[in-house]
N, CA, C and O atoms as a GROMACS GRO file, in nm:
protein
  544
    1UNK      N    1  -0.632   0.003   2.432
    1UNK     CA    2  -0.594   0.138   2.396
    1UNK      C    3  -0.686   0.187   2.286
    1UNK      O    4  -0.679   0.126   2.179
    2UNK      N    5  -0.768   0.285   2.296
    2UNK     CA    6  -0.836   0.368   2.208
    2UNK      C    7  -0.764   0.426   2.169
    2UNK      O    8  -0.689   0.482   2.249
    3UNK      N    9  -0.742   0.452   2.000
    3UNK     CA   10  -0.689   0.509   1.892
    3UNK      C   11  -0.758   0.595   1.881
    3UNK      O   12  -0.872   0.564   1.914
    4UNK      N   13  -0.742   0.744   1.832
    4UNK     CA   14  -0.855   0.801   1.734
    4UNK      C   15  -0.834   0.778   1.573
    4UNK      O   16  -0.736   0.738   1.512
    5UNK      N   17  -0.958   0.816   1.531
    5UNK     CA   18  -0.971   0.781   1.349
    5UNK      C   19  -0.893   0.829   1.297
    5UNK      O   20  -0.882   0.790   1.181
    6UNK      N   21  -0.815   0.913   1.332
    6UNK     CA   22  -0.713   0.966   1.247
    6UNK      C   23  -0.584   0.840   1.232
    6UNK      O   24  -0.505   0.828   1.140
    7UNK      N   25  -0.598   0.756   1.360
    7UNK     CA   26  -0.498   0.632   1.357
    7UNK      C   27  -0.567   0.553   1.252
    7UNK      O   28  -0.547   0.526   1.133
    8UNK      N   29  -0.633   0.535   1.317
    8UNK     CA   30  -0.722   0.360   1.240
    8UNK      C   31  -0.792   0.358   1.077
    8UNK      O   32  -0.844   0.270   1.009
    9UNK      N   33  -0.759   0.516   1.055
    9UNK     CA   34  -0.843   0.528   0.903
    9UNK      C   35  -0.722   0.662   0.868
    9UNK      O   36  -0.748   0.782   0.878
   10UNK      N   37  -0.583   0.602   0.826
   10UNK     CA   38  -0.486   0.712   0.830
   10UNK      C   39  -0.467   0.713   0.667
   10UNK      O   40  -0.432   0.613   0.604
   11UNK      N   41  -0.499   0.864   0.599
   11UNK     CA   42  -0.480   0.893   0.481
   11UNK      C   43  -0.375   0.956   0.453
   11UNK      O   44  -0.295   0.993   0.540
   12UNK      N   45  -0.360   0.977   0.332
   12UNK     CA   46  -0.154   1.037   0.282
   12UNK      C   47  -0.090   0.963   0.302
   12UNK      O   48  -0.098   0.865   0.376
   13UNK      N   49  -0.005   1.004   0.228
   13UNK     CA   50   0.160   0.887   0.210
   13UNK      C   51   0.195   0.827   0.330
   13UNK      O   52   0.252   0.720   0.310
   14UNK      N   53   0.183   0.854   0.445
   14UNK     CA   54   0.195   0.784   0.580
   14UNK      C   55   0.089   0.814   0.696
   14UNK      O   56   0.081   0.760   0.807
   15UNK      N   57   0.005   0.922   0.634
   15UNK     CA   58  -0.073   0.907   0.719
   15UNK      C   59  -0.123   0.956   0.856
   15UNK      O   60  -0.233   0.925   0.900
   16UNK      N   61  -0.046   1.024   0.913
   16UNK     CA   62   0.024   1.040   1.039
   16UNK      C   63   0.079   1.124   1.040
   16UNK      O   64   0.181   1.138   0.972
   17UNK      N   65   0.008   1.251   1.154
   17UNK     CA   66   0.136   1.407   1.194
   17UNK      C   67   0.224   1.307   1.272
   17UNK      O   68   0.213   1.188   1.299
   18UNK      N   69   0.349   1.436   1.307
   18UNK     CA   70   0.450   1.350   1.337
   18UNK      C   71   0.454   1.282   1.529
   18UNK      O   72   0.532   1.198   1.574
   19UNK      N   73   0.329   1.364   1.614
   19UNK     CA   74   0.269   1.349   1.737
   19UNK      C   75   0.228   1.217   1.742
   19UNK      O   76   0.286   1.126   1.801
   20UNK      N   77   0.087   1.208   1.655
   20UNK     CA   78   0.069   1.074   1.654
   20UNK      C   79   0.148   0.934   1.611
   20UNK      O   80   0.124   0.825   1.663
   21UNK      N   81   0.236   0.954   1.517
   21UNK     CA   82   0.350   0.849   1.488
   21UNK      C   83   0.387   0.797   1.600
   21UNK      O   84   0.389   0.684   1.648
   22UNK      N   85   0.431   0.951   1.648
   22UNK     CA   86   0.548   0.915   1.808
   22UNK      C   87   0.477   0.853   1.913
   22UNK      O   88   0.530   0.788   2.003
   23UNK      N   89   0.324   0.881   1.896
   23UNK     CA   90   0.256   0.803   2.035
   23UNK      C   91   0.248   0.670   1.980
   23UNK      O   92   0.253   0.589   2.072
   24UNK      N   93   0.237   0.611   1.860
   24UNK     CA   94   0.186   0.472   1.829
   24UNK      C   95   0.348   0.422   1.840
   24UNK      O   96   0.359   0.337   1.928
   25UNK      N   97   0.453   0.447   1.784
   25UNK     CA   98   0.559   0.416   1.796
   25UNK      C   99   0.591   0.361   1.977
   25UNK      O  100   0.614   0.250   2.026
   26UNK      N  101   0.580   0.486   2.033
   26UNK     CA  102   0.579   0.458   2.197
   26UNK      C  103   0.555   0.345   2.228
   26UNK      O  104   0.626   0.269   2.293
   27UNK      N  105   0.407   0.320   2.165
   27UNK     CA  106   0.340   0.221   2.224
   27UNK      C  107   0.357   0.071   2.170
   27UNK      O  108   0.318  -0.038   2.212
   28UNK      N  109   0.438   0.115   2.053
   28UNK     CA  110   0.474  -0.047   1.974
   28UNK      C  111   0.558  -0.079   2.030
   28UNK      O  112   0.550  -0.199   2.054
   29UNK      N  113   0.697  -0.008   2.093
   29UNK     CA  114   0.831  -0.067   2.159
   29UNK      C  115   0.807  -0.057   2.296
   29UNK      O  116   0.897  -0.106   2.365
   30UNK      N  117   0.676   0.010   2.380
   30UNK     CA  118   0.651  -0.058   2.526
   30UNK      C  119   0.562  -0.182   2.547
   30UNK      O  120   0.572  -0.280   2.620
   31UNK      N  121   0.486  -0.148   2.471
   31UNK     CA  122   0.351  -0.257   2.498
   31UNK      C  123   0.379  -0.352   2.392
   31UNK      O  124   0.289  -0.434   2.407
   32UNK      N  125   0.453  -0.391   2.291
   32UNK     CA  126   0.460  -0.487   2.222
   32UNK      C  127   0.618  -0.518   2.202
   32UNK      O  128   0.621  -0.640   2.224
   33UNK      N  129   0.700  -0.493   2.184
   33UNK     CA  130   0.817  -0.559   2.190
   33UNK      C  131   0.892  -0.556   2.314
   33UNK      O  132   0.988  -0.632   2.322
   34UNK      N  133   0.854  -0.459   2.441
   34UNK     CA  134   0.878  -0.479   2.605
   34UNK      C  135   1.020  -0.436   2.598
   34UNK      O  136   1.118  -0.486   2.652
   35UNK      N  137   1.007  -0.294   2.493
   35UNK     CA  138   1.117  -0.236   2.552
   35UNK      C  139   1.095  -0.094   2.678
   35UNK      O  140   0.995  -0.073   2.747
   36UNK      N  141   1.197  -0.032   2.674
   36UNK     CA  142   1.188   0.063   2.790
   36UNK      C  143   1.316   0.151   2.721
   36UNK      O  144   1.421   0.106   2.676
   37UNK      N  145   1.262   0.317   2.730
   37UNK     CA  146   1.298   0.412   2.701
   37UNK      C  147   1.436   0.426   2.804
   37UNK      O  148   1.426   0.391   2.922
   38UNK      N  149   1.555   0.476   2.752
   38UNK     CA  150   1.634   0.503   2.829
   38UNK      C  151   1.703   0.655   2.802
   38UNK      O  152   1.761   0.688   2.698
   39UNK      N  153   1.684   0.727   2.909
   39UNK     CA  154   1.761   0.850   2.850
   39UNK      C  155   1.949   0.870   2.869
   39UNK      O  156   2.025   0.802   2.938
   40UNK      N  157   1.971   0.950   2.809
   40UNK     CA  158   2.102   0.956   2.744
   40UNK      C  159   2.225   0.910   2.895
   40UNK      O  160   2.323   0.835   2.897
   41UNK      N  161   2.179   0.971   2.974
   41UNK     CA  162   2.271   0.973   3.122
   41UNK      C  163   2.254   0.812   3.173
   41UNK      O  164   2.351   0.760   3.228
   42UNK      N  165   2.150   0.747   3.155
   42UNK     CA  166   2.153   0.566   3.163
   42UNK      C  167   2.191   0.543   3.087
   42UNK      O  168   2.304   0.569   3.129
   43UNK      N  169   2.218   0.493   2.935
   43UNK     CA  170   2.274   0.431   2.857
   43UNK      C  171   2.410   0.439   2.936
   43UNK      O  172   2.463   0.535   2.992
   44UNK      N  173   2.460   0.278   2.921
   44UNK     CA  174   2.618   0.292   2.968
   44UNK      C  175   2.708   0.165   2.917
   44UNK      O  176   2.668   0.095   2.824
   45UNK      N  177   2.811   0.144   2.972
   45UNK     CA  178   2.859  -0.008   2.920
   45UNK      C  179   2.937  -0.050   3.027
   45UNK      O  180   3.057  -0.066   3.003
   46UNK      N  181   2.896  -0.071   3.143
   46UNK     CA  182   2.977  -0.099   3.286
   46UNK      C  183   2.975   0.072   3.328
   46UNK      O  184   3.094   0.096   3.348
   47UNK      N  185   2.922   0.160   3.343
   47UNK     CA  186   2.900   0.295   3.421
   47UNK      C  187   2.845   0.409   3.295
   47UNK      O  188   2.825   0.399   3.174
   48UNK      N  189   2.834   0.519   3.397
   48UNK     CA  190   2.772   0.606   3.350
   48UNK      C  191   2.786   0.671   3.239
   48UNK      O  192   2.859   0.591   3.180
   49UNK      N  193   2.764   0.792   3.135
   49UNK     CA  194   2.834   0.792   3.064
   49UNK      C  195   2.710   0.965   3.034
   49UNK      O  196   2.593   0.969   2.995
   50UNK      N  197   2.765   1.033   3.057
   50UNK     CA  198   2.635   1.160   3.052
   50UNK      C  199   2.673   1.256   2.951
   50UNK      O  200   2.608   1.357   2.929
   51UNK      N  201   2.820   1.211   2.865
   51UNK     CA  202   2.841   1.240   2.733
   51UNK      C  203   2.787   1.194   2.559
   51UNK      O  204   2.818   1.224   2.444
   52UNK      N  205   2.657   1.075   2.653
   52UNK     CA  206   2.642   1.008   2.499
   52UNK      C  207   2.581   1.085   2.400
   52UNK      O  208   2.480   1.151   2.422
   53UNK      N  209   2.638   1.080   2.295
   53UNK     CA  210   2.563   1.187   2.163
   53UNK      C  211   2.514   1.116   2.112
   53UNK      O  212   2.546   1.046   2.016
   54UNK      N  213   2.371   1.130   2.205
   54UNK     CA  214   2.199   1.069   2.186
   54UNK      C  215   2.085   1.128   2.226
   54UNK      O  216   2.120   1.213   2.308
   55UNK      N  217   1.990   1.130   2.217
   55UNK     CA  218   1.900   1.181   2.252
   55UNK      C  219   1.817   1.075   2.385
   55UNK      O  220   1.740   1.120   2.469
   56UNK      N  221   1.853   0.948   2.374
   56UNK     CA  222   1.843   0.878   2.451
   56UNK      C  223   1.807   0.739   2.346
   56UNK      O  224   1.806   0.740   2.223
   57UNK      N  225   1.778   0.618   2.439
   57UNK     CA  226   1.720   0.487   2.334
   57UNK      C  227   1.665   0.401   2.406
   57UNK      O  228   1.669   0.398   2.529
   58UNK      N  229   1.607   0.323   2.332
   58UNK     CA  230   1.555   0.208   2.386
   58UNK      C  231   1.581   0.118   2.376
   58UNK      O  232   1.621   0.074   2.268
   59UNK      N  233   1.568   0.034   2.499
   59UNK     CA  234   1.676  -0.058   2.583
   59UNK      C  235   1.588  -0.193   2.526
   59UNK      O  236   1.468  -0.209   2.549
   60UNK      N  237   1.660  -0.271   2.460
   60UNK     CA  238   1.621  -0.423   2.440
   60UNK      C  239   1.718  -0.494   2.478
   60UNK      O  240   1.829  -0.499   2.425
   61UNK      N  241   1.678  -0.558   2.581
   61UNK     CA  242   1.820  -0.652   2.641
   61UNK      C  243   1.964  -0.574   2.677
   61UNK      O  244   1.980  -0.495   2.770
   62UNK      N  245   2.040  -0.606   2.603
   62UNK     CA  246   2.170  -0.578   2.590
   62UNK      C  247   2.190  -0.489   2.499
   62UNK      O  248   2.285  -0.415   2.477
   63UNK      N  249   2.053  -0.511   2.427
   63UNK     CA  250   2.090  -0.377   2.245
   63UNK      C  251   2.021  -0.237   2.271
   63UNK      O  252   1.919  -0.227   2.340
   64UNK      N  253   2.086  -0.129   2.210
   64UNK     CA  254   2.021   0.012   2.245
   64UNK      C  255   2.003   0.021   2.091
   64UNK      O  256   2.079   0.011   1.995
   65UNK      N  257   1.857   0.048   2.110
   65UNK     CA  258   1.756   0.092   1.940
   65UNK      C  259   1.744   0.244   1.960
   65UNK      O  260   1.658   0.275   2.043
   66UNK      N  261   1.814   0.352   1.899
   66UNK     CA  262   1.808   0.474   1.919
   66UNK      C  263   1.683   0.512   1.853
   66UNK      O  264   1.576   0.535   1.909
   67UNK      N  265   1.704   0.514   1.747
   67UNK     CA  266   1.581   0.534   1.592
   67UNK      C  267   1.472   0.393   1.600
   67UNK      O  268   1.506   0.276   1.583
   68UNK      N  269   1.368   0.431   1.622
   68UNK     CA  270   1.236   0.309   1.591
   68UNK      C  271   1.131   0.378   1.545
   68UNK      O  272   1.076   0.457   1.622
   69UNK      N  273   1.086   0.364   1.422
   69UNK     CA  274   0.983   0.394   1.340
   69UNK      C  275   0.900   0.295   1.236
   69UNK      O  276   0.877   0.278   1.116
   70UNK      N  277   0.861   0.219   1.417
   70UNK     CA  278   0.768   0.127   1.294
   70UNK      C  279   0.640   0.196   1.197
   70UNK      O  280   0.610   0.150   1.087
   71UNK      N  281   0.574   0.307   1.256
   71UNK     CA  282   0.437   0.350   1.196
   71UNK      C  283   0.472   0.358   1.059
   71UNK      O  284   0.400   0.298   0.980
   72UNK      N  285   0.588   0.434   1.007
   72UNK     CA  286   0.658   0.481   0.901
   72UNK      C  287   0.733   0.375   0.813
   72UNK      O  288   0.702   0.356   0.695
   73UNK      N  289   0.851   0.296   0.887
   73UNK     CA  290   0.944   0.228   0.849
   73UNK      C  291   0.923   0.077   0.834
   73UNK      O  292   0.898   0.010   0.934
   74UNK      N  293   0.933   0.019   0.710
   74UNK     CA  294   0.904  -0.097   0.698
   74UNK      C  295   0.961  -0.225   0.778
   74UNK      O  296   0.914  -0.331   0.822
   75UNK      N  297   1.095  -0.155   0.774
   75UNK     CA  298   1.236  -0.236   0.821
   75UNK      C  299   1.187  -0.252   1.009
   75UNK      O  300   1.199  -0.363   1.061
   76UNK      N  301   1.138  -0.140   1.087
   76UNK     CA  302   1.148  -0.140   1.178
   76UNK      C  303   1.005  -0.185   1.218
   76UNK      O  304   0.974  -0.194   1.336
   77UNK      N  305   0.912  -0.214   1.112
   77UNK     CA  306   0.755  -0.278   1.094
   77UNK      C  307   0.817  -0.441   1.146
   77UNK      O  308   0.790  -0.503   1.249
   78UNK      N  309   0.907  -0.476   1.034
   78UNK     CA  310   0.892  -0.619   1.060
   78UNK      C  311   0.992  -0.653   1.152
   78UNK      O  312   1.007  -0.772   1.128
   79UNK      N  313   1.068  -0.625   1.239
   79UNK     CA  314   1.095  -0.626   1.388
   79UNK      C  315   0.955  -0.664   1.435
   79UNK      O  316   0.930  -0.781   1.460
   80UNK      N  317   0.853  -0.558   1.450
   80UNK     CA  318   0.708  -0.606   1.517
   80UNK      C  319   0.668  -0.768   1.473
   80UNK      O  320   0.654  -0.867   1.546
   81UNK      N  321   0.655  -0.754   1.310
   81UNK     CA  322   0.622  -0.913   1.307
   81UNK      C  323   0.660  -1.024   1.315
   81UNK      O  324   0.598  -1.129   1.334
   82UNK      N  325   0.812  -0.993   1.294
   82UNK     CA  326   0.906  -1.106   1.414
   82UNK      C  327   0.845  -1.132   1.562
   82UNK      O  328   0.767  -1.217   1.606
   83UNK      N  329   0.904  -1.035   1.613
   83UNK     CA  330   0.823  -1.031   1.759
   83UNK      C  331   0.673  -1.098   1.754
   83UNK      O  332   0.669  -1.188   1.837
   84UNK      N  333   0.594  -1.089   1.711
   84UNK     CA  334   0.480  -1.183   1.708
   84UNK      C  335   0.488  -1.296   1.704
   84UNK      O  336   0.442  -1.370   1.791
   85UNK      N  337   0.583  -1.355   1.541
   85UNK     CA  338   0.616  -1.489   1.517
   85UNK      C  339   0.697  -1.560   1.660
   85UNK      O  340   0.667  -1.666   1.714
   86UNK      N  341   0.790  -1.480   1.692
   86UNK     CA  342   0.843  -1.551   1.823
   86UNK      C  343   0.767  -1.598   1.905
   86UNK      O  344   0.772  -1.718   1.934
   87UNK      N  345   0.690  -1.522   1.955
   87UNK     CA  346   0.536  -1.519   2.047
   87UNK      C  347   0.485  -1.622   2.032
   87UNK      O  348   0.452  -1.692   2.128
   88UNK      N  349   0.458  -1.666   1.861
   88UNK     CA  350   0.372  -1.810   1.808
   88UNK      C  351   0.283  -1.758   1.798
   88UNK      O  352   0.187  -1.810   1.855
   89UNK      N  353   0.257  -1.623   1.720
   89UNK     CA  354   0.156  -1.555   1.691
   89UNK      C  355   0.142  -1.537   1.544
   89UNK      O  356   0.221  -1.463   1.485
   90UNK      N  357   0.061  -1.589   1.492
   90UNK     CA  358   0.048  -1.606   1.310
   90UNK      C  359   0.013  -1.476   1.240
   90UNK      O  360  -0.100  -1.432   1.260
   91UNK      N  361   0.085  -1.416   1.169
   91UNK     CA  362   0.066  -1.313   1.115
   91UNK      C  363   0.047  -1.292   0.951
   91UNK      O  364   0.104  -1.362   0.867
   92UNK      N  365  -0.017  -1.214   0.930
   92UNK     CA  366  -0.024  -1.259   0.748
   92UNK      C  367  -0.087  -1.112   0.692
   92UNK      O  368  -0.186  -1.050   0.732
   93UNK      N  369   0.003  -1.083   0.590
   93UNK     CA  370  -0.050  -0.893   0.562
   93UNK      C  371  -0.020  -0.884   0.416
   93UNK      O  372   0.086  -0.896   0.354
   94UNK      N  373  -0.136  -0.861   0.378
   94UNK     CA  374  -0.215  -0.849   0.273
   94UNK      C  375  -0.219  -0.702   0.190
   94UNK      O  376  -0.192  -0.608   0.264
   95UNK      N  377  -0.242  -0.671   0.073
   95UNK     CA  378  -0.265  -0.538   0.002
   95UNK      C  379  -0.438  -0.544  -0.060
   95UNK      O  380  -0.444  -0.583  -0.177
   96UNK      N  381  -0.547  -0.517  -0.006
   96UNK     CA  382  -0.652  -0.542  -0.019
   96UNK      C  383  -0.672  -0.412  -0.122
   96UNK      O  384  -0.696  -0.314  -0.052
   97UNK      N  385  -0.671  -0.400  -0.176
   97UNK     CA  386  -0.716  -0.240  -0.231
   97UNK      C  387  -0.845  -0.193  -0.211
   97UNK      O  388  -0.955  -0.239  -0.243
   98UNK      N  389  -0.800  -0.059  -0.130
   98UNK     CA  390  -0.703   0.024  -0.137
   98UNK      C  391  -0.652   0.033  -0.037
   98UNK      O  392  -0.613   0.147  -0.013
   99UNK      N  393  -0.624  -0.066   0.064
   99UNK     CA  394  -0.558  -0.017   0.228
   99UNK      C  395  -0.465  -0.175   0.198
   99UNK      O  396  -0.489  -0.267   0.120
  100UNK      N  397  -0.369  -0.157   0.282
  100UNK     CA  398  -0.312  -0.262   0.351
  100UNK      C  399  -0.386  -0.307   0.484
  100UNK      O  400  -0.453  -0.239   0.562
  101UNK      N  401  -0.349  -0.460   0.485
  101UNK     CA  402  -0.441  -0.509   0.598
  101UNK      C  403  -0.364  -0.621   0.669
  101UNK      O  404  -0.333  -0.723   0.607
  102UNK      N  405  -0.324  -0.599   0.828
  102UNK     CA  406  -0.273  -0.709   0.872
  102UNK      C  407  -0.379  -0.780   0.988
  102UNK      O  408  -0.476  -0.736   1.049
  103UNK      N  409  -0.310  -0.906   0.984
  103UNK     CA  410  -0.400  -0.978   1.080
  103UNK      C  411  -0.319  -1.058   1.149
  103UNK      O  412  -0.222  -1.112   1.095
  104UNK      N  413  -0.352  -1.077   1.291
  104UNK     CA  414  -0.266  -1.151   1.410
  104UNK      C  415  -0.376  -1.217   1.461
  104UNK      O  416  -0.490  -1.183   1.494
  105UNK      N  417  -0.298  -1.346   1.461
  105UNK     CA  418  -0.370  -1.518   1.513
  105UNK      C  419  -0.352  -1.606   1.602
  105UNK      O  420  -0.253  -1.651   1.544
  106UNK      N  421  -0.361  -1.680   1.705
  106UNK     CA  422  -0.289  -1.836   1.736
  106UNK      C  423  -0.334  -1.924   1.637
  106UNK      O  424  -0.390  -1.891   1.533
  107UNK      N  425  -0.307  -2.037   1.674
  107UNK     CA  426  -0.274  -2.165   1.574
  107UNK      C  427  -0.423  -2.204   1.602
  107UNK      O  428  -0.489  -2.265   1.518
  108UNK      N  429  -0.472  -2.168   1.719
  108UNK     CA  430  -0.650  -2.165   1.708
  108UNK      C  431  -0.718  -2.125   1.695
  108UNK      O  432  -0.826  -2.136   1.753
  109UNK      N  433  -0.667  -2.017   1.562
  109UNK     CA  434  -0.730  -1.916   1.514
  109UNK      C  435  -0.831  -1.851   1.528
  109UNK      O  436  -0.931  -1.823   1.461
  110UNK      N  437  -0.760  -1.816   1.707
  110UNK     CA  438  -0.825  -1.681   1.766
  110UNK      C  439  -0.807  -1.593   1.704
  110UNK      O  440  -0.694  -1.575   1.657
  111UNK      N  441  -0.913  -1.501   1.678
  111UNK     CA  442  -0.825  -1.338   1.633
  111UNK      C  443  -0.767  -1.235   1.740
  111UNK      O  444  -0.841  -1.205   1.834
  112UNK      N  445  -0.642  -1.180   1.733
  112UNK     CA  446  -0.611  -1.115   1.816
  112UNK      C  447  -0.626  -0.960   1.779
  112UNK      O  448  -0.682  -0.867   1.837
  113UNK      N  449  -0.573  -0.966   1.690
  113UNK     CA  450  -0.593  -0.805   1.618
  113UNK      C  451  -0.594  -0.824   1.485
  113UNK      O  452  -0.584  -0.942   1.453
  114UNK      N  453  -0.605  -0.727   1.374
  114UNK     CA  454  -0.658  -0.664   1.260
  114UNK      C  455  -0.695  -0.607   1.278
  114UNK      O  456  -0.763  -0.584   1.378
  115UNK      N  457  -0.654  -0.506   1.132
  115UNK     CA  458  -0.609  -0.348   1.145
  115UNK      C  459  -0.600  -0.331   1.000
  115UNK      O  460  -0.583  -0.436   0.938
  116UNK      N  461  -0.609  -0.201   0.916
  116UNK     CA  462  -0.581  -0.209   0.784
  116UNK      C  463  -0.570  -0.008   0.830
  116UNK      O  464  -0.626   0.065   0.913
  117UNK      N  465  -0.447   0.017   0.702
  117UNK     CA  466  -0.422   0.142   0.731
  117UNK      C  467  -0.385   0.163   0.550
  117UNK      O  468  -0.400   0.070   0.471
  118UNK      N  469  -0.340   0.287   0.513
  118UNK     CA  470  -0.291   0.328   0.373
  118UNK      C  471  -0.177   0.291   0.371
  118UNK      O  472  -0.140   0.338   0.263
  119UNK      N  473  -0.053   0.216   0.432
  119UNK     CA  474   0.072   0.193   0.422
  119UNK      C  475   0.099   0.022   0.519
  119UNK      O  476   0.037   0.015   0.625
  120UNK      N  477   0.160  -0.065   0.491
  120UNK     CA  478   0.187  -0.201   0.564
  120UNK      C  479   0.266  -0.182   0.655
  120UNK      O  480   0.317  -0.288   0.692
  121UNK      N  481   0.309  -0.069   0.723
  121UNK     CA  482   0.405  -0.043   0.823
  121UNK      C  483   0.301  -0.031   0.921
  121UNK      O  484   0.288  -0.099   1.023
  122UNK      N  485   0.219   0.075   0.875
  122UNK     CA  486   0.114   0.133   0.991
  122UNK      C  487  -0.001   0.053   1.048
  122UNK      O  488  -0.061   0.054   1.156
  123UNK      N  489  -0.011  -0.035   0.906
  123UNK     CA  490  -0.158  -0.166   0.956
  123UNK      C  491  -0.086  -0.308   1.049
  123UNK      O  492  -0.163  -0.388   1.102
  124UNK      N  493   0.086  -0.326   1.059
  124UNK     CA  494   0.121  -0.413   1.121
  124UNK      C  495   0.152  -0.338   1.268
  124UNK      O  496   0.186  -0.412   1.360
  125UNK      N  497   0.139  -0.162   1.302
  125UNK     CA  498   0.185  -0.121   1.378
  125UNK      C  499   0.001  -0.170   1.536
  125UNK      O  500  -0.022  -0.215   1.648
  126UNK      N  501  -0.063  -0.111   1.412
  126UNK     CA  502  -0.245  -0.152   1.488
  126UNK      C  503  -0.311  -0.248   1.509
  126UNK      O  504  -0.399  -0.271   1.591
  127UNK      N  505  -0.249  -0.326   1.401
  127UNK     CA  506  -0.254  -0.475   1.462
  127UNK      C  507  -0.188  -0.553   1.580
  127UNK      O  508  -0.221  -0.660   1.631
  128UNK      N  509  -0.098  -0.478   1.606
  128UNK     CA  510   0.009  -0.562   1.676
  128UNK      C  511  -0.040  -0.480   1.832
  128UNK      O  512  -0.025  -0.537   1.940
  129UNK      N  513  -0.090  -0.362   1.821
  129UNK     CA  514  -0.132  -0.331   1.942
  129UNK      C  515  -0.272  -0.342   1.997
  129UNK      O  516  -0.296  -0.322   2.116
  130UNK      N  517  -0.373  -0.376   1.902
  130UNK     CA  518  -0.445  -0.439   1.933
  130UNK      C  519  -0.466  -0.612   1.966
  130UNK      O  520  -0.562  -0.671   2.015
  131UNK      N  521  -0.320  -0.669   1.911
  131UNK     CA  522  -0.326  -0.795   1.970
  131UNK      C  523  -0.289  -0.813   2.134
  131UNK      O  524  -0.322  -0.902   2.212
  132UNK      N  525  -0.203  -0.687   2.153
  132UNK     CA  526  -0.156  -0.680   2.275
  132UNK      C  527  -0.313  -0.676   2.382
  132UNK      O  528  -0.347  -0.751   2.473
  133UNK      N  529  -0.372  -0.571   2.330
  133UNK     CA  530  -0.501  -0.583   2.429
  133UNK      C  531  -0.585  -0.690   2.426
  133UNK      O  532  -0.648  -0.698   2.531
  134UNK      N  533  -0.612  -0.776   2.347
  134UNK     CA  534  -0.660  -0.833   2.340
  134UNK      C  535  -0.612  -0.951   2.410
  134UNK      O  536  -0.673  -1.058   2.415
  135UNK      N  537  -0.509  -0.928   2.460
  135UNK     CA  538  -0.376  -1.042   2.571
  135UNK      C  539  -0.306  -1.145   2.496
  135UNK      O  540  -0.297  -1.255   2.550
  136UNK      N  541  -0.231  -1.122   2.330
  136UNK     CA  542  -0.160  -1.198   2.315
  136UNK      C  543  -0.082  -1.335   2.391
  136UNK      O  544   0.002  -1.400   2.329
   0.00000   0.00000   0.00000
């Protein structure tokens, strides 16, 4: 996946209009944690349910994640680097000044991705999708 520079070299407090968030976000809970978007009329618990007051969510297993903002959110960052560690994917994120910088590994310290952005949410969000291409 080609980023543009506005991803990969993101300045201001986060960095990110709120378009691009939503596309890297997209792409962190399809292509890296293997979830799948569900809109409001699927969500159910044994049937349908086309009253849910949601906008819709995403489906992990059995759990519905309404809100996911890893680009932004730290809390919902390290969900991603769990998900790696599960994988057996070595992760290690650093404050280099002046960017944050993460990096994703195997134990044969392949490199899979590294990434460095102005915030540790956003450099574990580019890392983690460039490990994906790279075929974690």
């Amino acid at each position: 996946m080609k980023l543009s520079k506005k991803a990969e070299w993101a300045y201001g407090p986060t960095g990110l209009g709120e378009e691009e968030a939503m596309t890297i976000n997209e792409q962190v809970a399809t292509r890296v944690m293997g979830w799948e978007w569900k809109p409001p009329y699927e969500i159910s618990f044994g049937g349908t349910n086309p009253e849910w007051p949601c906008r819709g969510a995403w489906q992990a297993g059995l759990i519905y994640v309404e809100v996911f903002d890893p680009a932004h959110s730290m809390a919902d960052a390290w969900m991603v680097v769990e998900k790696m560690r599960d994988d057996d994917l070595r992760i290690q994120i650093w404050s280099g000044p002046p960017r944050w910088v993460c990096k994703i590994w195997t134990g044969a310290n392949h490199d899979f991705g590294s990434a460095s952005a102005d915030t540790a949410p956003l450099a574990i969000c580019l890392a983690a999708l460039k490990a994906v291409e790279e075929g974690k």
